[in-house]
C-alpha positions in Angstrom: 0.0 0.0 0.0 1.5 3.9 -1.1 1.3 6.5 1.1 -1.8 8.0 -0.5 -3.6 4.7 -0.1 -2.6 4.9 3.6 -3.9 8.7 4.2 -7.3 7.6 2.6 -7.4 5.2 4.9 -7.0 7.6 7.9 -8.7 10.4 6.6 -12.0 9.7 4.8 -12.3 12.9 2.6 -10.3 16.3 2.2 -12.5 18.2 4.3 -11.7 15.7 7.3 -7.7 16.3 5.8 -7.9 20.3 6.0 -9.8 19.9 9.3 -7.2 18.2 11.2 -3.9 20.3 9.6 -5.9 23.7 10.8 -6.3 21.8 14.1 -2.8 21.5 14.3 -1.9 24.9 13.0 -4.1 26.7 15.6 -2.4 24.0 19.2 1.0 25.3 17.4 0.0 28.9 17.3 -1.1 28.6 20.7 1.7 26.7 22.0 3.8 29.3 20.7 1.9 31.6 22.1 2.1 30.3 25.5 6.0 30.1 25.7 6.1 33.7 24.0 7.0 32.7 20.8 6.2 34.4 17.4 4.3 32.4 14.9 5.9 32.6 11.1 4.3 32.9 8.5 4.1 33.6 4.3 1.3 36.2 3.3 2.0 36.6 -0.7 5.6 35.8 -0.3 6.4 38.1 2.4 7.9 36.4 5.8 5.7 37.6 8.7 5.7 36.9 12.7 2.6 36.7 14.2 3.9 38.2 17.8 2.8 36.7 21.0 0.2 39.5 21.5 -1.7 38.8 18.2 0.3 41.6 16.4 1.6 41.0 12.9 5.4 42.3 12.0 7.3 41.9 9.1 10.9 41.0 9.0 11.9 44.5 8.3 9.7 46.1 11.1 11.4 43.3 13.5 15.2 43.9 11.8 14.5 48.0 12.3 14.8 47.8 16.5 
């Protein structure tokens, strides 16, 4: 059996598929969150860090201070 065969097994559709990777990207941004960690991220190709606080900085606003 191929790994796709193997994640149909687990995962019945691609809604069930999106559902559990946004599960796990919102306990990571939380996680993050709670050890006062930014969250990175790629909004149309630019590198930004969701702060702690819920702000949103780019790498220049962060390289500036």
């Amino acid at each position: 059996m191929n790994k796709e065969n193997n994640l149909s097994v687990i995962f019945n559709n691609d809604d069930e598929l999106v559902k559990t990777f946004n599960s796990a990207i919102d306990f990571a941004i939380e996680e993050n969150k709670k050890f006062g960690v930014p969250s990175v991220f790629s909004i149309e190709g630019t590198m930004v860090f969701q702060m702690p606080d819920g702000t949103i900085k780019t790498e220049k606003e962060l390289l500036e201070k």
